[in-house]
N, C-alpha and C positions, 0 to 999 in steps of 0.2 A: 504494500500500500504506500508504500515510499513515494513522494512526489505524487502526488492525489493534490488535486484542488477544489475548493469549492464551487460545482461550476451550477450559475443559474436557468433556468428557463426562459426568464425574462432578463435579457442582459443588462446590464446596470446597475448602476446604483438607486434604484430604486425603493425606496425605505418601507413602502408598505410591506415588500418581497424577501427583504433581506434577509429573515428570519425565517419564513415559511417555507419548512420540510419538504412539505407535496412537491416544492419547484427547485428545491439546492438537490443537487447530484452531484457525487465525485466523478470527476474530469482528470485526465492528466492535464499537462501541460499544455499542450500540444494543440490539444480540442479545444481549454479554456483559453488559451493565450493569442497564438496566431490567427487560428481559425474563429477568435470570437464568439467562441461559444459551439462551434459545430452545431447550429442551431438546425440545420432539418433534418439531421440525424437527433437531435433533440426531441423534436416534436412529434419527428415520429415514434420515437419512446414513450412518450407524453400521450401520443393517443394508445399508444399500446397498454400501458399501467392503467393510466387513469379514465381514459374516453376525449372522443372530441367534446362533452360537452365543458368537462372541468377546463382542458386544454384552451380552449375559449374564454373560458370565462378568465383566467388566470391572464392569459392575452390583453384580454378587455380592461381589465383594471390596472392596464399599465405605469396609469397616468396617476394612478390614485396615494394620495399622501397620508401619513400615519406621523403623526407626531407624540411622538413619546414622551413620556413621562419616566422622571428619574426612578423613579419605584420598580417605572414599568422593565426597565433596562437592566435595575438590579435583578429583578426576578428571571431574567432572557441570561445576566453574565450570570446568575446561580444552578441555573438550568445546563448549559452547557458546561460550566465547571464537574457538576456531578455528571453528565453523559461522561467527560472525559475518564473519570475518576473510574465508571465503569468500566468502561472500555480498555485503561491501562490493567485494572485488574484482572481481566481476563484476558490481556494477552498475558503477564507478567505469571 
């Protein structure tokens, strides 16, 4: 899993997205970086998993803003501190 990225569905920085599971996939480099995303080998992943409708709907709320709150941010860095924490322990 070495060199793994977090790669999105919806490219960007887009803050409503940045967090939501259903759309972050591990990417190498390669796909995340140059290729930008290797987005219609994305998408069609995307219909495959999930369906064109989610795929869509995901699409469609591109534009859409989420302003967070400090609380909200701690509870999203405590979240992924304990996935982490899982995840070392079961390789380790």
């Amino acid at each position: 899993m070495s060199g793994l990225q977090a790669g999105h569905y919806i490219p960007g920085r887009h803050n409503a997205y940045l967090f939501d599971e259903i759309q972050v996939h591990a990417q190498c480099y390669y796909c995340n970086g140059p290729l930008k995303g290797n987005w219609p080998q994305y998408y069609n992943m995307m219909l495959r998993d999930h369906g064109k409708k989610k795929a869509d709907y995901l699409k469609d709320r591109k534009w859409e803003i989420k302003h967070y709150k400090v609380p909200e941010l701690q509870e999203i860095k405590n979240k992924y501190e304990d996935k982490l924490k899982m995840l070392l322990t079961s390789v380790y």
